[in-house]
C-alpha positions as CSV (number, residue, x, y, z in Angstrom):
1,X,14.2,-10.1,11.3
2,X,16.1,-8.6,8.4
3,X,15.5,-7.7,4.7
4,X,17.8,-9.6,2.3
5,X,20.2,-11.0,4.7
6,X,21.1,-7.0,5.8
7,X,20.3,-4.7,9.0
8,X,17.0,-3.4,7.4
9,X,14.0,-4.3,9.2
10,X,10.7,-4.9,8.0
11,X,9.7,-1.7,9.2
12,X,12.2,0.3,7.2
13,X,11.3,-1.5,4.7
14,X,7.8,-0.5,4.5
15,X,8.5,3.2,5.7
16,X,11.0,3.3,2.6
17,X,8.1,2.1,0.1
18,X,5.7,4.6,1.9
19,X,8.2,7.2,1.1
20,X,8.6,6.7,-1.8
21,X,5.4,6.3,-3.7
22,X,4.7,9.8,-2.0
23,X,7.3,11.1,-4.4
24,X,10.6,11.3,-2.1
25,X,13.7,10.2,-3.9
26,X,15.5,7.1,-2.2
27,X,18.9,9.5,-2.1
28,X,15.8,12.1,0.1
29,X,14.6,8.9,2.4
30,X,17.6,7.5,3.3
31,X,19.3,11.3,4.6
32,X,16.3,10.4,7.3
33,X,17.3,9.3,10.9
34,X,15.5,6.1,10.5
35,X,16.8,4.6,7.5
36,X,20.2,3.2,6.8
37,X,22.2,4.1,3.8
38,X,21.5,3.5,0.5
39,X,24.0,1.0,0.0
40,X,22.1,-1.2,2.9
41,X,18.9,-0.6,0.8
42,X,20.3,-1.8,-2.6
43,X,22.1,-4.8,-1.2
44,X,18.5,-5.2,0.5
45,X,17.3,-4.9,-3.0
46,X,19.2,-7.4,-4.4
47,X,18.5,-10.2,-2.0
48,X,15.1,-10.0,-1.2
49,X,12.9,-10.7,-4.1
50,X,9.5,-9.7,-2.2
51,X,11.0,-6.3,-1.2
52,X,12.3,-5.7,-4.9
53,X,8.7,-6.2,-6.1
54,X,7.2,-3.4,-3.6
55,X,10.3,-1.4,-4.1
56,X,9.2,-1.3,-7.8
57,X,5.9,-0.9,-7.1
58,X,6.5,2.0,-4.8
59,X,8.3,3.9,-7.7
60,X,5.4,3.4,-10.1
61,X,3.4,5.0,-7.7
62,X,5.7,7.6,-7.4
63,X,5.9,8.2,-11.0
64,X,1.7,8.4,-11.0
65,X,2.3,11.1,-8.2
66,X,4.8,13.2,-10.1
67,X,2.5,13.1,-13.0
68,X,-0.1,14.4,-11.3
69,X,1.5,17.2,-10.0
């Protein structure tokens, strides 16, 4: 199964949230071994609605973190 018609699995997808809302940039995440490019996750982005929507929530969460800091 694939995100948005691309190679990104579920799993990535979830790892990349995870990632994120802990305050890692998505240029930071996807330099790891286990996640494709960036261009994979924005055409990911673009045509999965569902992941868009905890993409964004990931990145509010991330903003919470930063302010925190």
């Amino acid at each position: 199964m694939s995100i948005g018609g691309t190679c990104l699995t579920p799993e990535q997808a979830k790892a990349i949230c995870e990632r994120i809302a802990d305050g890692r940039s998505l240029r930071s995440v996807c330099e790891d071994d286990d996640i494709p490019s960036r261009s994979v996750v924005y055409e990911a982005l673009e045509g999965d609605a569902d992941f868009a929507g905890q993409y964004a929530r990931a990145r509010k969460r991330r903003a919470e973190f930063r302010a925190d800091e």
